[in-house]
C-alpha positions as CSV (number, residue, x, y, z in Angstrom):
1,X,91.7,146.1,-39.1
2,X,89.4,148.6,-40.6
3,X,91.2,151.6,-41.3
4,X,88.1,153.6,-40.5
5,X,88.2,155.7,-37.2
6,X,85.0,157.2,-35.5
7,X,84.7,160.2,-37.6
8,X,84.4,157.4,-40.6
9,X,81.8,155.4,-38.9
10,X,80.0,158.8,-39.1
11,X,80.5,159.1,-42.4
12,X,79.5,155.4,-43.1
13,X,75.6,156.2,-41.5
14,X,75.4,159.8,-43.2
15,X,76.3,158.2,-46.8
16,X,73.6,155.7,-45.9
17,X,71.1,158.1,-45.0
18,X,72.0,160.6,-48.1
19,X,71.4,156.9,-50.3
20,X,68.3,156.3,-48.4
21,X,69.5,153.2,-46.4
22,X,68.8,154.9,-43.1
23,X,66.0,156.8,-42.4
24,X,66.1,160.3,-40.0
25,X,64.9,158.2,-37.1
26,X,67.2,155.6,-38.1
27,X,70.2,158.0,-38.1
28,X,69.0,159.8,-35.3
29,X,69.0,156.8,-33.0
30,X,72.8,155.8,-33.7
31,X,73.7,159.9,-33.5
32,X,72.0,160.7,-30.9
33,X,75.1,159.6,-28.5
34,X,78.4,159.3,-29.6
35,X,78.8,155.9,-30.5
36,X,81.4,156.0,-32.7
37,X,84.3,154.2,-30.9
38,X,82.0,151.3,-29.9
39,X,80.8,150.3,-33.5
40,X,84.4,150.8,-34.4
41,X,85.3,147.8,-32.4
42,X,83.1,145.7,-34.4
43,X,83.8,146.6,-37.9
44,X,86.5,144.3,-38.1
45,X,88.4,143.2,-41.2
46,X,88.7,145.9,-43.8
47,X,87.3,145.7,-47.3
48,X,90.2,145.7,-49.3
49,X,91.0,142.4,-47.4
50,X,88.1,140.4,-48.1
51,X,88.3,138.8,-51.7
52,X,85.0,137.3,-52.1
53,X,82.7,138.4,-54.6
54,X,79.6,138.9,-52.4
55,X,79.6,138.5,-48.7
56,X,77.3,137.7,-46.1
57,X,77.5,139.4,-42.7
58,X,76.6,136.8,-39.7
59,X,76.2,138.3,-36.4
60,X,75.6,136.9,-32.9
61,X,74.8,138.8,-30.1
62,X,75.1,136.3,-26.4
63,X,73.2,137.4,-23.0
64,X,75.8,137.8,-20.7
65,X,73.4,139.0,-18.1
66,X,74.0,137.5,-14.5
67,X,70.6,135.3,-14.7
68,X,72.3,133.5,-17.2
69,X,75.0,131.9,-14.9
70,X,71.8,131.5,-12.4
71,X,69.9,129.5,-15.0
72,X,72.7,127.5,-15.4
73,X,72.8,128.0,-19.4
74,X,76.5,129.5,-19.3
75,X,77.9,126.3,-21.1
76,X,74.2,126.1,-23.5
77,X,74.9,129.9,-24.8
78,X,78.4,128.7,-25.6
79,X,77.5,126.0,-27.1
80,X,74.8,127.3,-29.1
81,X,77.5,130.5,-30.6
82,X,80.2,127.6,-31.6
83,X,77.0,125.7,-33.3
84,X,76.2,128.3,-35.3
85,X,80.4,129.0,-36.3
86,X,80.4,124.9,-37.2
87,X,77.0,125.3,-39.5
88,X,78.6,128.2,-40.9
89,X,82.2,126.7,-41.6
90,X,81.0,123.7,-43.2
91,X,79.2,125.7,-46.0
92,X,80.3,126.0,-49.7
93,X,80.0,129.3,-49.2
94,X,82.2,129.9,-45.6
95,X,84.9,131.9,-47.4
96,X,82.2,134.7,-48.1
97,X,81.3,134.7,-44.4
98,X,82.3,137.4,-42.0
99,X,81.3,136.9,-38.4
100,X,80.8,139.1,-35.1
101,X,80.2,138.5,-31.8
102,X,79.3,141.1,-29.3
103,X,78.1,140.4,-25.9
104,X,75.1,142.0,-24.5
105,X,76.5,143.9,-22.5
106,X,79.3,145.3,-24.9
107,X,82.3,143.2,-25.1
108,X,83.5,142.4,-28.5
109,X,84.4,138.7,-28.7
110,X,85.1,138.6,-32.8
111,X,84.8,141.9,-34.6
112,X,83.8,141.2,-38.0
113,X,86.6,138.5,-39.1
114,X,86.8,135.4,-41.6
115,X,84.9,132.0,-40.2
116,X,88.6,130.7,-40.2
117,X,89.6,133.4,-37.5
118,X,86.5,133.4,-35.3
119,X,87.3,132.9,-31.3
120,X,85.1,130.4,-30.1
121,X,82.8,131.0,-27.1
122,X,83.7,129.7,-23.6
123,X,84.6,129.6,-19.8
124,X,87.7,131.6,-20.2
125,X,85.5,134.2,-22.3
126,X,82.6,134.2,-21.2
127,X,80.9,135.6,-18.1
128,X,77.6,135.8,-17.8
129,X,77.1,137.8,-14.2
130,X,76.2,141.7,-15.6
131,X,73.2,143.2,-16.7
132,X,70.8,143.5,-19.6
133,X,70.5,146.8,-21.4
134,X,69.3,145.5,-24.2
135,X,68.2,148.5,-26.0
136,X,71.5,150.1,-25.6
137,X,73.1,147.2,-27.2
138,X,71.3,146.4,-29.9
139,X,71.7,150.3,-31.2
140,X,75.2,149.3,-31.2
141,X,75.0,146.1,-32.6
142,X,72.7,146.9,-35.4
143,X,74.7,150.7,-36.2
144,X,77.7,148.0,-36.1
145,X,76.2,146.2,-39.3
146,X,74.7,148.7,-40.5
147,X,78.2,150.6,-40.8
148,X,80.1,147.0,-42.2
149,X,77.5,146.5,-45.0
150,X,77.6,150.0,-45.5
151,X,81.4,149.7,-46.6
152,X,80.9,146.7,-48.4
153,X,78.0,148.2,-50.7
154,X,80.2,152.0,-50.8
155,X,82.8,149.5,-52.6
156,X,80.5,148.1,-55.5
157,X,80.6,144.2,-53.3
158,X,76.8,142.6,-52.7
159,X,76.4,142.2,-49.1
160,X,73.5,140.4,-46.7
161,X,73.0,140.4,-43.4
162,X,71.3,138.3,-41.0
163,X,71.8,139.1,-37.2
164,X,70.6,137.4,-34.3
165,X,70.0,139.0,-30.8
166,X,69.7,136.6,-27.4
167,X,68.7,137.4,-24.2
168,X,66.9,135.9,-20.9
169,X,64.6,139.0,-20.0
170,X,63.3,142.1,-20.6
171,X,65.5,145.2,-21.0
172,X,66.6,146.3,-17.6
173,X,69.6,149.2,-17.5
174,X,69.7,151.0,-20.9
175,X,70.6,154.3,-20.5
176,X,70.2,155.9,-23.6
177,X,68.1,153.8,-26.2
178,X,64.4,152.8,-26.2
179,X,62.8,150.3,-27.7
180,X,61.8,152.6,-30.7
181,X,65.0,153.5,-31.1
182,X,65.9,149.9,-32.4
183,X,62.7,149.5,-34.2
184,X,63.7,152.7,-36.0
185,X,67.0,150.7,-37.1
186,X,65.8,147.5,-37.8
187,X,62.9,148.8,-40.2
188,X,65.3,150.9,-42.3
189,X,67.7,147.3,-42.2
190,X,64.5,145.6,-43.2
191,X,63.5,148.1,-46.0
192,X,66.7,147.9,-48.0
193,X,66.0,143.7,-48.7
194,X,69.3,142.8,-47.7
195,X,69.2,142.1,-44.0
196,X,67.5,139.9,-41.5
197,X,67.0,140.6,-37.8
198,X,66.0,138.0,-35.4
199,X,65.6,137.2,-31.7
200,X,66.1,134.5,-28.9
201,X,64.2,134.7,-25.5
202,X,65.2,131.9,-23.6
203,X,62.4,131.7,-21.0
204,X,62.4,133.0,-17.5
205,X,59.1,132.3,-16.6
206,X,57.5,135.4,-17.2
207,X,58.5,137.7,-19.8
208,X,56.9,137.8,-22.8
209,X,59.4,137.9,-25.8
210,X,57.4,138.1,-28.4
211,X,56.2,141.4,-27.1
212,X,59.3,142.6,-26.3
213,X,60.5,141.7,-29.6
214,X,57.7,143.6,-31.3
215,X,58.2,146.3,-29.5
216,X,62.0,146.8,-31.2
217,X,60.5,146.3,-34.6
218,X,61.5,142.2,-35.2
219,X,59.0,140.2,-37.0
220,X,57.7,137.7,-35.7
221,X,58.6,135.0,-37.7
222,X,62.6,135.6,-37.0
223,X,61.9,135.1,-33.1
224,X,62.3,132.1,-31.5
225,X,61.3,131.5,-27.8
226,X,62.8,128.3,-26.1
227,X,62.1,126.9,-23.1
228,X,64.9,126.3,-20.1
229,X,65.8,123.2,-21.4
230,X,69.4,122.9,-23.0
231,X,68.3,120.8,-25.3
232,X,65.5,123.4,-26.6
233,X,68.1,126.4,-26.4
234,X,70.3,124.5,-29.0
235,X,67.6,123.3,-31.0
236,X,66.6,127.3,-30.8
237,X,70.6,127.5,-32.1
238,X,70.2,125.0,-34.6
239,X,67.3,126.8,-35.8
240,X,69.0,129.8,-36.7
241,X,72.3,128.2,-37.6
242,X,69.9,126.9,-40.7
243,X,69.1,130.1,-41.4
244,X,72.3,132.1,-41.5
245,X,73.8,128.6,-43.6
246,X,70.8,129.3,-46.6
247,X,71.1,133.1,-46.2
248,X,74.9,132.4,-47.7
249,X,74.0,130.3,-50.3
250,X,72.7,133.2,-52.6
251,X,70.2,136.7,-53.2
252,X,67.4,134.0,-54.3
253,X,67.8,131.8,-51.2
254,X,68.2,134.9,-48.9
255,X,64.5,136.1,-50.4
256,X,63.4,132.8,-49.2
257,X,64.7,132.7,-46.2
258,X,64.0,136.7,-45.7
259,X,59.9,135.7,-46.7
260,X,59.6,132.8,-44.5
261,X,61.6,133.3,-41.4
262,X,62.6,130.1,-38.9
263,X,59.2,128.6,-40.5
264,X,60.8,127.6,-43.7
């Protein structure tokens, strides 16, 4: 585990604002509250650990939102998370692959951990009956890879990112983050050419995604917007799945990827 504590996490954002990683809105919106202890739970595998050369940060994070369970998509989410682990693990590349899962609302399923070690999604893990403050959460999940590459690049190894959010509605119970906040965080993530953000609405019939997605800074050609469908949530899986598989396959085919977004 990463021997970092919550004063280190600190010291992770402020040595990536003092490089120019993270920007003062950036840094403000993952200091504002103490968030220390949470990101902590993600980070995960410590550096010294990992023996690749380069490494490639995958990260998924589920709805668990009651309106999941409603929809009847509980077994689809799971599925679409273990998709994305097969993709991953029958790359070349898989042992230069970290992956972390974080729920929506919190829960850390895998802190950052080799494909080989990665707990799969399902019944026994997974309950989709809270809420969905998504702002809240994405602060934590992006400060959360923001913090891993952060250690990675402080100790001379190459890192990229690519990150995928999912939920079924419109933020509904943040408490302390707007949706500024995350734009704040993913346009300092974007700015640094290493990272990729995207986003999965699965339709409820009357949010609009792409808006809300905007509105936190993703662009819009890393946000995908199934329909209710199970077979169009994991092809909205699949999708992704590609991406994350070509983003480990090198800087060049990252820049690709990074320029064209699910379109390529």
């Amino acid at each position: 585990m990463s021997k970092a504590n919550g004063g280190g996490v600190q010291k992770l954002f402020e040595d990536a604002h003092a490089e120019g990683v993270l920007s003062p809105a950036g840094l403000q919106a993952l200091t504002v509250v103490d968030l220390g202890a949470q990101i902590q739970a993600g980070l995960g595998v410590h550096v010294d650990d990992v023996q690749a050369s380069e490494v490639v940060l995958v990260t998924v994070m589920p709805d668990d939102s009651g309106s999941i369970s409603h929809s009847g998509h509980t077994k689809t989410v799971c599925d679409g998370h273990n998709l994305v682990l097969d993709a991953l693990l029958a790359s070349q590349q898989k042992d230069g692959v970290l992956f972390h899962t974080r729920y929506l609302n919190g829960h850390v399923l895998n802190p950052f951990r080799p494909l080989e070690d990665v707990v799969r999604m399902h019944s026994g893990n997974y309950s989709a009956d809270m809420g969905t403050p998504l702002y809240d959460n994405a602060v934590v999940l992006l400060g959360t890879v923001l913090a891993k590459a952060q250690e990675f690049s402080g100790n001379g190894v190459p890192v990229r990112t690519v990150t995928l959010l999912i939920t079924d509605g419109a933020d509904q119970g943040s408490q302390k983050a707007r949706a500024k906040d995350v734009a704040a965080l993913v346009k300092d993530l974007h700015r640094v050419e290493n990272h990729i953000v995207a986003a999965m609405g699965i339709d409820d019939g009357t949010t609009d995604f792409r808006k809300v997605f905007q509105s936190m800074g993703i662009a819009d050609r890393w946000i995908l917007t199934p329909g209710q469908s199970a077979q169009e949530i994991r092809a909205a899986f699949q999708v992704f799945s590609q991406s994350a598989v070509r983003v480990s396959q090198g800087a060049a085919s990252f820049s690709r990827t990074a320029l064209g977004g699910f379109g390529r």
